[in-house]
C-alpha positions as CSV (number, residue, x, y, z in Angstrom):
1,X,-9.0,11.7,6.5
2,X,-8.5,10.0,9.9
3,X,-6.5,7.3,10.2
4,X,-9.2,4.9,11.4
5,X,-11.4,5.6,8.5
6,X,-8.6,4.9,6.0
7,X,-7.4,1.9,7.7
8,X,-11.2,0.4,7.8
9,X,-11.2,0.9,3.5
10,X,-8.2,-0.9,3.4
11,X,-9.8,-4.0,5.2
12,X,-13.1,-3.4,3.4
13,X,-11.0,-3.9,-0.1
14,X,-9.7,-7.1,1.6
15,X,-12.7,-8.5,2.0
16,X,-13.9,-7.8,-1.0
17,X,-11.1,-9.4,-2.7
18,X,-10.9,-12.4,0.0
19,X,-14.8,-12.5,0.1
20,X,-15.9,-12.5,4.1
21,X,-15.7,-16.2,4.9
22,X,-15.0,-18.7,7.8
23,X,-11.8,-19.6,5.8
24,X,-10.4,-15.8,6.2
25,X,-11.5,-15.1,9.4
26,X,-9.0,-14.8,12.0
27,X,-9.5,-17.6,15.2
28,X,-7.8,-18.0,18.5
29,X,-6.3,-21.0,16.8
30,X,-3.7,-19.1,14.8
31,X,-2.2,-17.6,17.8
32,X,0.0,-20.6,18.7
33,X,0.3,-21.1,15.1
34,X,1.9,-17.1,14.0
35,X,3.8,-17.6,17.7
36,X,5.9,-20.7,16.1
37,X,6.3,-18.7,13.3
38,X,7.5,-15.4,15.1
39,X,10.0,-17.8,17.1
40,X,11.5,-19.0,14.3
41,X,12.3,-15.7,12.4
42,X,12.8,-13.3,15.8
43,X,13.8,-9.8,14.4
44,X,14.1,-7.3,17.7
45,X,15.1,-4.2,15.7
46,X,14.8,-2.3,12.0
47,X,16.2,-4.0,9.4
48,X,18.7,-1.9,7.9
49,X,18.0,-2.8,4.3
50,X,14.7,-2.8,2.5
51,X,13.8,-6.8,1.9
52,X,10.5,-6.7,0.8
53,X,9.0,-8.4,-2.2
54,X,8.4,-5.8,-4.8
55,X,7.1,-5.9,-8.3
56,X,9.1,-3.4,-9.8
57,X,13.0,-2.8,-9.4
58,X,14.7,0.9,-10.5
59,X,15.3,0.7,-14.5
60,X,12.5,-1.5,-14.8
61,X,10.2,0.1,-17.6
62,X,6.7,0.6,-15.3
63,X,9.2,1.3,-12.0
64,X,8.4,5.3,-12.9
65,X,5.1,5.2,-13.4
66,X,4.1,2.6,-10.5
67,X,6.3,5.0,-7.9
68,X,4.3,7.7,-8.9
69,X,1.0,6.1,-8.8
70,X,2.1,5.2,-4.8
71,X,2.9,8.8,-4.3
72,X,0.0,10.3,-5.7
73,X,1.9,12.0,-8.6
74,X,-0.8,10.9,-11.1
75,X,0.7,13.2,-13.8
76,X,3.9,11.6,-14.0
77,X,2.4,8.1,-14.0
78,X,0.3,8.6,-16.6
79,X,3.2,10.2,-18.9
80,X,5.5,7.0,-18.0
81,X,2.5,5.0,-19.1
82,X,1.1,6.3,-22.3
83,X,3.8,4.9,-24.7
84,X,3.4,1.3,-22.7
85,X,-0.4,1.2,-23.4
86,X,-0.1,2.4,-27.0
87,X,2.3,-0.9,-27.3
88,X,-0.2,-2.8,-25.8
89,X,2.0,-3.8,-22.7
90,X,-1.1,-5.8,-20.3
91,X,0.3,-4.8,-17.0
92,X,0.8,-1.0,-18.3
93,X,-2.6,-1.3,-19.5
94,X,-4.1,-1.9,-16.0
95,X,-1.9,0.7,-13.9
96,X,-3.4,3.5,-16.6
97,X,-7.4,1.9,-16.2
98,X,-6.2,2.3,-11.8
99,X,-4.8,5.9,-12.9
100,X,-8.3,6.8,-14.8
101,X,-10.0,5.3,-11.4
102,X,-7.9,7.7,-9.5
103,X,-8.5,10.4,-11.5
104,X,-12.4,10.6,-11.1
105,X,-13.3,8.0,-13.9
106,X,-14.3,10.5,-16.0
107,X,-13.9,7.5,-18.7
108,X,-15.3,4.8,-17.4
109,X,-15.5,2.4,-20.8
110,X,-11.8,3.4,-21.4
111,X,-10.4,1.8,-18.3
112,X,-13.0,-1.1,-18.6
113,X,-11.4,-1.6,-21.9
114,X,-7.8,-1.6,-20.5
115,X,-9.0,-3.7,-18.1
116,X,-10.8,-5.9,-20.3
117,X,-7.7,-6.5,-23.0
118,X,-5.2,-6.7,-20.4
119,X,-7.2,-9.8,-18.7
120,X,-6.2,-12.2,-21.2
121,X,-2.9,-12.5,-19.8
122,X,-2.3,-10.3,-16.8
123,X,-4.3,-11.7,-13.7
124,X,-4.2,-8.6,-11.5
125,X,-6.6,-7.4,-14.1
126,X,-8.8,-10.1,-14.5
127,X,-9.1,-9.9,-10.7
128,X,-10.2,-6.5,-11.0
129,X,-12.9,-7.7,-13.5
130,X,-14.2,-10.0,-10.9
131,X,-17.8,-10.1,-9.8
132,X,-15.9,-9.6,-5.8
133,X,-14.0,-6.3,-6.6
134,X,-15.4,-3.5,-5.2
135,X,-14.4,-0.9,-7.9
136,X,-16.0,-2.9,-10.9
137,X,-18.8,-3.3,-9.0
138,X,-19.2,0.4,-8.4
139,X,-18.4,2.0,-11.6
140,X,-19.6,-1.3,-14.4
141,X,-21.4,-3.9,-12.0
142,X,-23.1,-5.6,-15.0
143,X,-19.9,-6.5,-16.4
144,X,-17.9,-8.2,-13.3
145,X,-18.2,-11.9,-13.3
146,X,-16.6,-15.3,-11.8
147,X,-15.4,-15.8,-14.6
148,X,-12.6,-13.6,-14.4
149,X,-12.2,-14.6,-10.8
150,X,-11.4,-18.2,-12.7
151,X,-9.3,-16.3,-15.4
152,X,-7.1,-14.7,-12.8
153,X,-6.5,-17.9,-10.8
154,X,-5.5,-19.4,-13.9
155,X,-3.3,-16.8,-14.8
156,X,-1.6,-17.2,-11.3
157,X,-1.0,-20.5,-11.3
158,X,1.0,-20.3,-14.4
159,X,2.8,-17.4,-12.8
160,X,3.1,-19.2,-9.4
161,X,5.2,-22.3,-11.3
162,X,8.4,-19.5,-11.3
163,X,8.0,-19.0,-7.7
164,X,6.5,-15.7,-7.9
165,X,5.9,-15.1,-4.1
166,X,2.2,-13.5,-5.1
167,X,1.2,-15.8,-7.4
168,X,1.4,-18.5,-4.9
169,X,-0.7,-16.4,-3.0
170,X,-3.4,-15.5,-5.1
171,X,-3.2,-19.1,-6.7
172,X,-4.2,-20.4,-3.3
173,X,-6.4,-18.1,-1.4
174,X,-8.7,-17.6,-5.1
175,X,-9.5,-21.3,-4.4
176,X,-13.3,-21.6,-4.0
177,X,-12.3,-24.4,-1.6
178,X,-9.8,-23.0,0.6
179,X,-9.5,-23.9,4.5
180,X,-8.5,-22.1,7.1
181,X,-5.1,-23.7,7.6
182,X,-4.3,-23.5,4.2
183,X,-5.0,-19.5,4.7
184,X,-3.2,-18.7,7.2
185,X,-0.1,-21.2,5.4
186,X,-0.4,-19.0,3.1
187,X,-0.3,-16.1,5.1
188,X,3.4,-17.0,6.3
189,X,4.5,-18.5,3.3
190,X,3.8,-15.3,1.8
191,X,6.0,-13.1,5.1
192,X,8.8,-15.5,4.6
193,X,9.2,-14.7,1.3
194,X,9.0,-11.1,1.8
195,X,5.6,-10.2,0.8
196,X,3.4,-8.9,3.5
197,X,0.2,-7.3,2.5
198,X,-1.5,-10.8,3.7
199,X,0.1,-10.5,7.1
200,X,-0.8,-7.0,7.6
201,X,-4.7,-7.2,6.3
202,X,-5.2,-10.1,8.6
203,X,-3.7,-8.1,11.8
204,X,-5.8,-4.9,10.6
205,X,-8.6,-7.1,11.0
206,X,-8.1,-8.0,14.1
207,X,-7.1,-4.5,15.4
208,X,-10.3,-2.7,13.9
209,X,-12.5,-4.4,15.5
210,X,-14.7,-2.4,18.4
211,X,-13.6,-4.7,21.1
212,X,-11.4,-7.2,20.0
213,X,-10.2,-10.2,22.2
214,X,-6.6,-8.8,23.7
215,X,-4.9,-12.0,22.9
216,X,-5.5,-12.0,19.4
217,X,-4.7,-8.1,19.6
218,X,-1.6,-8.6,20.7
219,X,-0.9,-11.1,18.5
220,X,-1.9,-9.1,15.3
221,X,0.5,-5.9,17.1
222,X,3.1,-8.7,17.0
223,X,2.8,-9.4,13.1
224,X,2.5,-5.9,12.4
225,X,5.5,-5.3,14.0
226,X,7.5,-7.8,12.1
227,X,6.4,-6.5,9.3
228,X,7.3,-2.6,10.3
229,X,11.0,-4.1,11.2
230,X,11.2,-5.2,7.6
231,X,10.2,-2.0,6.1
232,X,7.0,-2.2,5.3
233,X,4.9,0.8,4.5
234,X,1.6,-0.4,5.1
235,X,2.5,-1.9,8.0
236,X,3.7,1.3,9.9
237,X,0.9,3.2,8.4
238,X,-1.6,0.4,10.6
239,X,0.7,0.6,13.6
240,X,0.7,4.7,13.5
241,X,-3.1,4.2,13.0
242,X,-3.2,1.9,16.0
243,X,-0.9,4.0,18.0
244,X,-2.7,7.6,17.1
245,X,-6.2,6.7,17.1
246,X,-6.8,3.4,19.4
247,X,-4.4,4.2,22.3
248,X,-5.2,8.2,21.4
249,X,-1.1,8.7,21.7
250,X,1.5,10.0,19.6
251,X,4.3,9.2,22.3
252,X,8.1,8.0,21.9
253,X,6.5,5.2,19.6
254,X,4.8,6.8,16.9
255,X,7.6,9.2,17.3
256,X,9.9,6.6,15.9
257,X,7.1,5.2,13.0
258,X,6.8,8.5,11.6
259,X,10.7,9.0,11.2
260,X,10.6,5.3,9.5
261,X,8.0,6.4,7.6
262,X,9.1,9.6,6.2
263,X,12.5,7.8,5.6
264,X,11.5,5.0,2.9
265,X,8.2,6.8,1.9
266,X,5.2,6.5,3.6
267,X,2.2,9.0,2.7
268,X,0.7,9.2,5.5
269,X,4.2,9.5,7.7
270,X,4.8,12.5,5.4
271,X,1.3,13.7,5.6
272,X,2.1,13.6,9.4
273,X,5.4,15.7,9.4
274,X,3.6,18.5,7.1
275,X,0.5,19.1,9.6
276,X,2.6,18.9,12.8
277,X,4.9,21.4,11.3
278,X,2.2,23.7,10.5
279,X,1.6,23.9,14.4
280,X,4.9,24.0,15.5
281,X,6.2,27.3,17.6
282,X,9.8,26.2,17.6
283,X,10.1,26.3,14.1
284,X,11.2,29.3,11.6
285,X,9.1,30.7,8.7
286,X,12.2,29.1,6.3
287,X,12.0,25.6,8.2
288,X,8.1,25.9,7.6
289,X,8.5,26.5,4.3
290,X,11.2,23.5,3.6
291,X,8.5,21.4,4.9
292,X,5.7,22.2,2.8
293,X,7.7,22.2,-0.3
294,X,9.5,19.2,0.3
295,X,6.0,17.9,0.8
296,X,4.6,19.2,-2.5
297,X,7.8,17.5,-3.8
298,X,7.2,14.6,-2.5
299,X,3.3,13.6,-3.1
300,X,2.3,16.4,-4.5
301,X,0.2,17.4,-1.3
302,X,1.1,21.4,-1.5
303,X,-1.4,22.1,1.9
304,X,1.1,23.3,3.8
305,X,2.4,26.0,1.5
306,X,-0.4,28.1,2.2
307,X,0.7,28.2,5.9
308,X,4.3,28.7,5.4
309,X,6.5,31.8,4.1
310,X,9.1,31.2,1.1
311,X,12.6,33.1,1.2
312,X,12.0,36.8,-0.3
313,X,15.5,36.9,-1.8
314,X,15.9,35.0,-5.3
315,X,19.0,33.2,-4.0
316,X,17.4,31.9,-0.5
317,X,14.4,30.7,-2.3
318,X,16.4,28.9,-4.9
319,X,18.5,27.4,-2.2
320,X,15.3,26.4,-0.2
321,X,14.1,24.4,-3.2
322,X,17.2,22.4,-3.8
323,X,17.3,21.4,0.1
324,X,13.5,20.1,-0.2
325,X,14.3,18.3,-3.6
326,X,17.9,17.0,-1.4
327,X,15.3,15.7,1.2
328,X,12.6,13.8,-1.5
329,X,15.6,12.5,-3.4
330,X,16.7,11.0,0.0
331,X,13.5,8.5,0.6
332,X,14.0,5.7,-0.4
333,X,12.8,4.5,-3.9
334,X,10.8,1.0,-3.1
335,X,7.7,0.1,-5.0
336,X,5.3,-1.7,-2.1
337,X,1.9,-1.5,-3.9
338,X,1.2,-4.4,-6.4
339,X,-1.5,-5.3,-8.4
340,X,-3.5,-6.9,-5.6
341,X,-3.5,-3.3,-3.7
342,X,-2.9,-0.3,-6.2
343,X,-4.4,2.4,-3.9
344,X,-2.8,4.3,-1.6
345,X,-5.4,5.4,0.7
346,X,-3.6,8.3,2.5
């Protein structure tokens, strides 16, 4: 899937979730605004620790299950997540009805009914149930309402009285009333505390559009690079798509995203270091094939084995294995998705 295709999905799901309004659409206004902003919190260089606000710390029980969901290693998410469901655990209950989504929804009444339980008291799920989300819309449009929309801001609010850096979020941008100014508040109340999916949907708007004004380009590149200092995923994955496919180069610069990428554990960086491996002259059968299975390891993404020779001898091949388990065991483990943004698009 190109890059530009994957990145447009991931702004369509924002504005089904946000709704496309005057409120949530980026103006030249902001510019001075995200400048004061960017002044205040300069960060020239990678941060050399992961500070990013995520849902789920190692040893926590979904942390498992919500990793493998963000690699793509379905199987092992669903096996974390059985026993949670069975015990009725509301935010289990959701990740398994996103699993079944991912997994063809074969079944749609059973994740309706996860869904549809877990609403009561986890709002990420009765935001999914809402009459805006583009999944219940496609697979059980009859049964989305507002109402949920209501059930999830209400849910958040309680949520957003612990300081739960989301929950504020959601809390105030659900707001049938909201403004611009409070948006875009929110926006960087969001970045300061650490959580950046707002900041980096509002720059992929900007930077998806056909012709979009150059100041408010830049501007967006700006946020997006904040955001890639700090380590986060989705925003390399927009810059790598903004480097590759609008500037059509994969200099110095996207050079230096994919190694970030591959590093803490982006899919598509990975996805990236397989297929350019695959081409690659200067390297061996046996440095092919370390690829590719470190790949498989990884995400589960096993193209590249079919291109790519494993060690004849017993003893090489096992030695081969534990080097590409050595390199997945070496990304780091950080949960970035949330309940707000369960797919992984690439």
């Amino acid at each position: 899937m190109k890059v530009t295709i994957t990145t447009l999905l991931l702004v369509f799901s924002f504005l089904v979730l946000n709704g496309c309004s005057k409120a949530t659409t980026p103006q030249q206004a902001d510019i001075a605004v995200f400048e004061q902003f960017l002044s205040e919190n300069p960060i020239s260089s990678i941060n050399p620790s992961i500070d990013i606000a995520s849902i789920y710390q190692p040893g926590d029980p979904l942390f498992k299950a919500v990793l493998g969901i963000q690699r793509k290693r379905l199987d092992i998410a669903e096996k974390e997540l059985t026993p949670l469901v069975k015990n009725k655990q509301p935010d289990a209950m959701f990740w398994l009805a996103k699993v079944i989504y991912r997994s063809g929804i074969n079944d749609k009444a059973k994740a309706y009914d996860l869904l549809r339980v877990s609403a009561e008291s986890y709002p990420y799920s009765a935001m999914a149930l809402s009459s805006n989300d583009e999944q219940c819309q496609m697979y059980f449009p009859s049964k989305c309402s507002e109402k949920w929309t209501k059930k999830a801001r209400s849910l958040f609010a309680e949520q957003a009285k612990t300081g739960d850096v989301r929950a504020v979020y959601y809390n105030t941008t659900l707001n049938p009333d909201l403004t611009h100014e409070q948006y875009i508040n929110a926006i960087i109340n969001a970045a300061k505390n650490h959580y950046y999916y707002p900041l980096v949907e509002y720059s992929n708007l900007i930077i998806n559009e056909k012709n979009p004004d150059k100041d408010m380009e830049n501007i967006a590149v700006k946020l997006l690079n904040y955001a890639q200092f700090n380590n986060f995923i989705p925003a390399i994955d927009a810059l790598m798509g903004y480097e590759g496919e609008k500037k059509r180069t994969q200099g110095e610069r996207y050079k230096n995203l994919t190694e970030q990428g591959i590093k803490i554990g982006s899919n598509h960086a990975w996805r990236v270091y397989l297929l350019n491996s695959i081409n690659d002259k200067s390297l061996s059968s046996q440095q092919k094939y370390f690829i590719a299975k470190a790949s498989e390891l990884f995400n589960g993404y096993d193209y590249g084995i079919s291109f790519s020779q494993p060690p004849k001898e017993k003893e090489a091949l096992i030695a081969a294995n534990k080097k590409a388990q050595e390199k997945v065991d070496s990304v780091k483990q950080v949960i970035y998705i949330d309940g707000a943004h369960p797919r992984v698009f690439y």
